[in-house]
N, C-alpha and C positions, 0 to 999 in steps of 0.2 A: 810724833803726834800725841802719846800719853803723855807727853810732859805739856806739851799746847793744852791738852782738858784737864790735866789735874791743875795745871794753875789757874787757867780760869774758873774749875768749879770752886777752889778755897777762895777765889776773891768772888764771886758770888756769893757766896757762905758768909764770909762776911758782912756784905751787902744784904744776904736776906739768912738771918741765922735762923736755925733749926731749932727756935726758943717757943714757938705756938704754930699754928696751923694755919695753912696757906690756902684761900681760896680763890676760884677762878679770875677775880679782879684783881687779886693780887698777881698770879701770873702774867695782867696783861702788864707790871713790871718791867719783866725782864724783857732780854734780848726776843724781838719776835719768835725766832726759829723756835728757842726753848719754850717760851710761853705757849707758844703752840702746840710740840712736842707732848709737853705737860697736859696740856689741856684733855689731850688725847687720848692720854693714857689716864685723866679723872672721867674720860664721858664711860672708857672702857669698864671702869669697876664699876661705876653705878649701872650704866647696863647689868653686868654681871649680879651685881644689889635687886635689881627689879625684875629678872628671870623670875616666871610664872611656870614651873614646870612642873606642879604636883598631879601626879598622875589621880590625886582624888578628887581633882576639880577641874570642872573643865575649864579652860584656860581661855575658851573660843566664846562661851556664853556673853552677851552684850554689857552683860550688870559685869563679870569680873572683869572683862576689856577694858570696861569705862575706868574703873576703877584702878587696874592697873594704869593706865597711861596716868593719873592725878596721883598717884604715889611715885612713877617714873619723875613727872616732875618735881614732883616737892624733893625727891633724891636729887634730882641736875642743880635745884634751886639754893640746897643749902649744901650742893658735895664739897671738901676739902681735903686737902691732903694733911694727915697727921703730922705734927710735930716731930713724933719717933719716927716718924717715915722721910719727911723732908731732906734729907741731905743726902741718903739712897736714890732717893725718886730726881732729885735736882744734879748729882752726877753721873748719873745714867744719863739724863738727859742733853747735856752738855757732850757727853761721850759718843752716843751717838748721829748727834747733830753735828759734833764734828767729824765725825766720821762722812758722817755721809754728805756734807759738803767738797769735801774732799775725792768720797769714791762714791757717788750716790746709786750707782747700779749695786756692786756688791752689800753694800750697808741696807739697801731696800729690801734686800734678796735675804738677806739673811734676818733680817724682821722679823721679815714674810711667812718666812718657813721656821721663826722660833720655835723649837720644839717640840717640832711637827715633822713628820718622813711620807714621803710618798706624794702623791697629789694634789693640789688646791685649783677650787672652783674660780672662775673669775672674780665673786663677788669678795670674799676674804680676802683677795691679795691686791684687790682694788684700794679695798677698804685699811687693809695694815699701812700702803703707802701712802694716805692723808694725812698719818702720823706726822709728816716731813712737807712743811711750807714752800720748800725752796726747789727751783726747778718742777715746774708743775706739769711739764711738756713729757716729761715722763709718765706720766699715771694717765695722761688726757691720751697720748698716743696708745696708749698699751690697750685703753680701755677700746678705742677705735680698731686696735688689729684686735679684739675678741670676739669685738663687733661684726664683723665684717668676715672674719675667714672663720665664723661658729666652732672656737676653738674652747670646747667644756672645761679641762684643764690640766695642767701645767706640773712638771715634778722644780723643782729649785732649779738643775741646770737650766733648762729647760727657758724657764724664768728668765735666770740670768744673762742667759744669749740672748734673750728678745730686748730686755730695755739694752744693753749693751752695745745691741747695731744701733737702738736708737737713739740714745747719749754721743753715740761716736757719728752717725748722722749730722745732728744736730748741729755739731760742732764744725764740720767740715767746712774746709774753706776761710776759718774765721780768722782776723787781724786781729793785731793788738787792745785797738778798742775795743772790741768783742769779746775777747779773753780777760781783759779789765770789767768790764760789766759783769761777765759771768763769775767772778772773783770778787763781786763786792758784797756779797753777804757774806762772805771769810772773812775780809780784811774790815768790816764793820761787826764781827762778833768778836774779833780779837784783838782791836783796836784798842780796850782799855790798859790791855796787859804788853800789847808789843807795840809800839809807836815808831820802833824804828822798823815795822813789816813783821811777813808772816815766815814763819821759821823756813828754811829749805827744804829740809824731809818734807815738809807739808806738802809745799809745792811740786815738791819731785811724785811723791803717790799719787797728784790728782792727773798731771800731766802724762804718765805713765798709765792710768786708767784710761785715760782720752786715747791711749795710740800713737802717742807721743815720746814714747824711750827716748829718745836720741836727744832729744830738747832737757829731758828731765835730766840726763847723765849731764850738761851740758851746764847745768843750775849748779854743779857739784863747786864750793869753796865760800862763796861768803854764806857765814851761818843764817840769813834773814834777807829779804828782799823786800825794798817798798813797791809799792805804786809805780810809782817814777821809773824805778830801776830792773821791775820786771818788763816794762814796759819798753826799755832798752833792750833790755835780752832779748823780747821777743821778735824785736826790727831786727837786732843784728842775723839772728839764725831762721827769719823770714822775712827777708825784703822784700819779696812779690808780693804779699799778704798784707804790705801796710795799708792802711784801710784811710788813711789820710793824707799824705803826700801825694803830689799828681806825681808819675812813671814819667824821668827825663825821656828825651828823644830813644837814649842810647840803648833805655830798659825793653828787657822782653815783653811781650806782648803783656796786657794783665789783664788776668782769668782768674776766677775762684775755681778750685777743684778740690775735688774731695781726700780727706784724707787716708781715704780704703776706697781702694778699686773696687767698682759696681762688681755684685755677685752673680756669677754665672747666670744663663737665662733657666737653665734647671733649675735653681733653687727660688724659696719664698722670701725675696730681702722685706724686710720689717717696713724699707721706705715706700717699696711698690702697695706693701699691704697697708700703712698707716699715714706716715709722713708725706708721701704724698696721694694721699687719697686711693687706694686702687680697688678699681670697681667693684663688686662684688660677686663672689663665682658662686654659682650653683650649689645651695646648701643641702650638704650630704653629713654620713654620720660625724661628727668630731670627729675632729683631726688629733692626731696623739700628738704629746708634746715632740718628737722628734719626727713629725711627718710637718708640723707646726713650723718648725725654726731648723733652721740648717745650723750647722758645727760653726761655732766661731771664732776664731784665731784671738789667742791669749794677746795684752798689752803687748808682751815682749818680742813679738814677730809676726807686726801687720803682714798680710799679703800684700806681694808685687809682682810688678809684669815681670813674665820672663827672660824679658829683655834688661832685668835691674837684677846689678851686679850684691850679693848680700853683704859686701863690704860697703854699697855705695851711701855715704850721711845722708838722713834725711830731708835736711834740708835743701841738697842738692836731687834728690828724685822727686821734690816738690817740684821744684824750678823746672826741672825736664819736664814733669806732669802740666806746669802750668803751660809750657810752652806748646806742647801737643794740646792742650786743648784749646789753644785759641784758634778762631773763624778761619775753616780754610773753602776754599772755593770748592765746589763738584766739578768731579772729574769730566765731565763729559762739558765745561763748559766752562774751563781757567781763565781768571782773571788775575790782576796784579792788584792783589789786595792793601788796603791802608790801613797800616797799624793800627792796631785794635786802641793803643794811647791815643793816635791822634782822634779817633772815632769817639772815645768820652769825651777829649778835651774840646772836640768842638760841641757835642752834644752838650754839654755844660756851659758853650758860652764862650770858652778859655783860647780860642785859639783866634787867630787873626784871621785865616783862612773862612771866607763865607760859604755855607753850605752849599753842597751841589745844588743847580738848578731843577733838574729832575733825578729818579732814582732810575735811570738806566745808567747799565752795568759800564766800564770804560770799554768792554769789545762791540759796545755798538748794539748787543742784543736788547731789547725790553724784555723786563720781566714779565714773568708771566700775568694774567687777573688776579688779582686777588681772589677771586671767588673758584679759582681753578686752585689756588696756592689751598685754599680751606679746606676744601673738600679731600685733596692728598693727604690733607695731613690730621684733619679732624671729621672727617667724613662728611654725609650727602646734610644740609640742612644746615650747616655751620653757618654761611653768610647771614643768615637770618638771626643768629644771635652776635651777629661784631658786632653793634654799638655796644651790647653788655660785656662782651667782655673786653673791648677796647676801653672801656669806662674804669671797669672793678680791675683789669689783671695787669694795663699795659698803660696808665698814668694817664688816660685820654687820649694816648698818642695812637692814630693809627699805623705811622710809619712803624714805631718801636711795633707791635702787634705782626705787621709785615714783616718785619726783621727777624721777628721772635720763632715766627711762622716757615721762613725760611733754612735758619738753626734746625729744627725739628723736621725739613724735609730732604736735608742732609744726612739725618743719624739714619745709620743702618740696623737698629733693635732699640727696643724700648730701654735698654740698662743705658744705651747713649742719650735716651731723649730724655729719662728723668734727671738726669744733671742740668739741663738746657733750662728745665720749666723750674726749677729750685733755687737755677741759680738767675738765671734772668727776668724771670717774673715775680715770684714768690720773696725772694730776697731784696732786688734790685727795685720792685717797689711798694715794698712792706706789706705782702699782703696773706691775711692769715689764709694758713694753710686748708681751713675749716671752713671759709666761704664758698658758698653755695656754686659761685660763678668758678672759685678752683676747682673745686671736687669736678664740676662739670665737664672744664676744659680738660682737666689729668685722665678723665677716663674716659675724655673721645681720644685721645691721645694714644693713650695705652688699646684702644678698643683697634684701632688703625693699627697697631704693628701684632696684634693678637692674628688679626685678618691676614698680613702677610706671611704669618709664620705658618 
């Protein structure tokens, strides 16, 4: 990765030499990331420029106020970066922006706490990751678990367990298309300098940040990979994951599943507190950073069931994981289930087979009411909001809604039911995680198995 940023900062340098002084329209130049970067780091000196701290004036009085703010701006209006400065300030920037495409939990984290020991309040560490354009789903979740579990603040580790569950979240479950989109701001900032791809080291450190060792060791021989050709590797060492091809008859069932087993029901997973919305508890004094965030296992040795062998590749304890998580019937009431393929394929259309005529089960039972299935699984009152959430969470469909609903009166804890609502509602039909109608549904959801426990 130094040799990825030092070439492209001298072909930058080039491109913008270090001969006069660069102001914020000129940064909008460059590659977004940097010019943003950049930007960030000119709002921060002129902040620091218009610091009113003289203890012999008041600072608070109307007349200095006013005045300071119309000196703040005439600093924002005419700030630039110096010529002696430019080539410092524009490979740092480059430096770190590759970096943290690459590892964006570590590289934020270490921002964060540049030259700093001990603890930072939410609003500093909020505020040092705006530096960084790219994955915004980082700074918006963190800001929402501060939100919500009154977490005052945080030492670095601390930190960096928290965006780390939820980088590795985020990613779970995801195909090749996925992993292609989430890689095109690398492969379009270093596009001018590598055209035949992004070096391998590159790819091996991001993949190995995600939880991914076994894929990254797996990239080990050609020095560079396109597009195209990560995009091979990524089918070959994840065919249940392809996220485009329909699953032949002969394929295992196809499930997205997470790439780290749900965290005990003891600890506070980052996805129950942010990602997926989790309600809010009883606000008491801050939480320390380690009452905060539970211990989180290094790239190098995700957690597994204890039933997986530590020899066994990952991308065969995928395949097993996928296969245990697809639809199995309740026990008190077996059916001879239809592969979970042919259930997309007709649901899309694809299949020759026309859809059943009603949704009783093949043993003859009817299902239960709907309005009896609600209330199990999202408590007393739910039927009175299905059209909305059949509307916002479940594509209009009521059947999918039914379906969905069912999933979730199967899981035995809520660590089984937040994969259910992530990955079949949230994911399955695009829907932000920050709407009104999710937060709603996740924390009648979650509210229901609090009750059982």
């Amino acid at each position: 990765m130094p040799d990825a940023s030092a070439a492209l900062a001298r072909h930058l340098l080039d491109a913008f030499p270090p001969s006069r002084a660069y102001a914020k329209a000129d940064l909008d130049r460059l590659p977004l990331p940097l010019g943003h970067f950049l930007s960030f780091r000119l709002d921060e000196r002129v902040a620091n420029a218009a610091h009113v701290g003289e203890a012999w004036v008041d600072a608070e009085a109307p007349a200095v106020r006013a005045a300071a703010d119309v000196f703040r701006q005439a600093l924002a209006d005419h700030a630039r970066i110096p010529a002696a400065e430019w080539e410092a300030a524009l490979t740092e920037a480059v430096e770190r922006v590759v970096a943290y495409l690459a590892d964006p939990v570590a590289t934020a984290s270490a921002f964060a706490f540049e030259g700093l020991e001990g603890t930072l309040t939410a609003e500093p560490l909020l505020h040092r990751m705006a530096a960084f354009s790219s994955y915004p789903y980082l700074r918006e979740i963190a800001e929402r678990f501060f939100q919500r579990k009154a977490v005052e603040a945080m030492d670095r580790a601390a930190f960096e367990r928290l965006l780390r569950r939820i980088d590795r979240q985020m990613v779970a479950g995801f195909g090749p298309a996925d992993w292609l989109t989430l890689l095109d701001p690398l492969f379009d900032l270093l596009a001018p300098l590598s055209p035949e791809g992004l070096p391998t080291p590159l790819l091996q450190r991001l993949f190995e940040a995600k939880g991914l060792g076994d894929f990254a060791r797996d990239l080990e021989g050609p020095e560079t990979y396109t597009q195209a050709g990560l995009r091979y590797a990524l089918e070959e060492a994840f065919p249940e994951l392809d996220d485009e091809a329909p699953a032949p008859p002969e394929a295992a069932p196809l499930a997205v599943v997470e790439s780290e087993p749900a965290a005990p029901e003891t600890e506070e997973g980052v996805v129950e507190a942010s990602v997926l919305e989790e309600a809010p508890e009883e606000p008491s004094a801050a939480a320390t950073p380690e009452e905060a965030m539970p211990e989180e296992p290094g790239p190098e040795a995700p957690p597994q069931d204890e039933s997986t062998s530590a020899e066994e590749p990952l991308w065969k304890r995928l395949a097993r994981q996928q296969e245990e998580a697809a639809f199995a019937p309740p026990p008190s009431a077996p059916v001879e289930e239809e592969p979970l393929w042919k259930q997309l394929a007709r649901q899309r259309g694809d299949s020759a087979e026309p859809p059943p005529a009603s949704p009783t089960p093949p043993t003859g039972r009817r299902p239960p009411p709907l309005a009896q299935l609600e209330a199990r699984v999202l408590g007393d009152g739910a039927a009175e909001r299905r059209d909305w959430f059949v509307r916002a969470l479940a594509g209009g469909s009521e059947v999918e809604y039914r379906r969905v609903l069912e999933l979730l009166d199967r899981a035995a804890s809520w660590d089984e039911a937040w994969p259910i609502i992530a990955r079949e509602l949230f994911r399955k039909h695009g829907v932000n995680i920050y709407d009104e109608a999710a937060v709603a549904f996740t924390d009648a959801v979650e509210a229901r198995f609090s009750q059982r426990s």
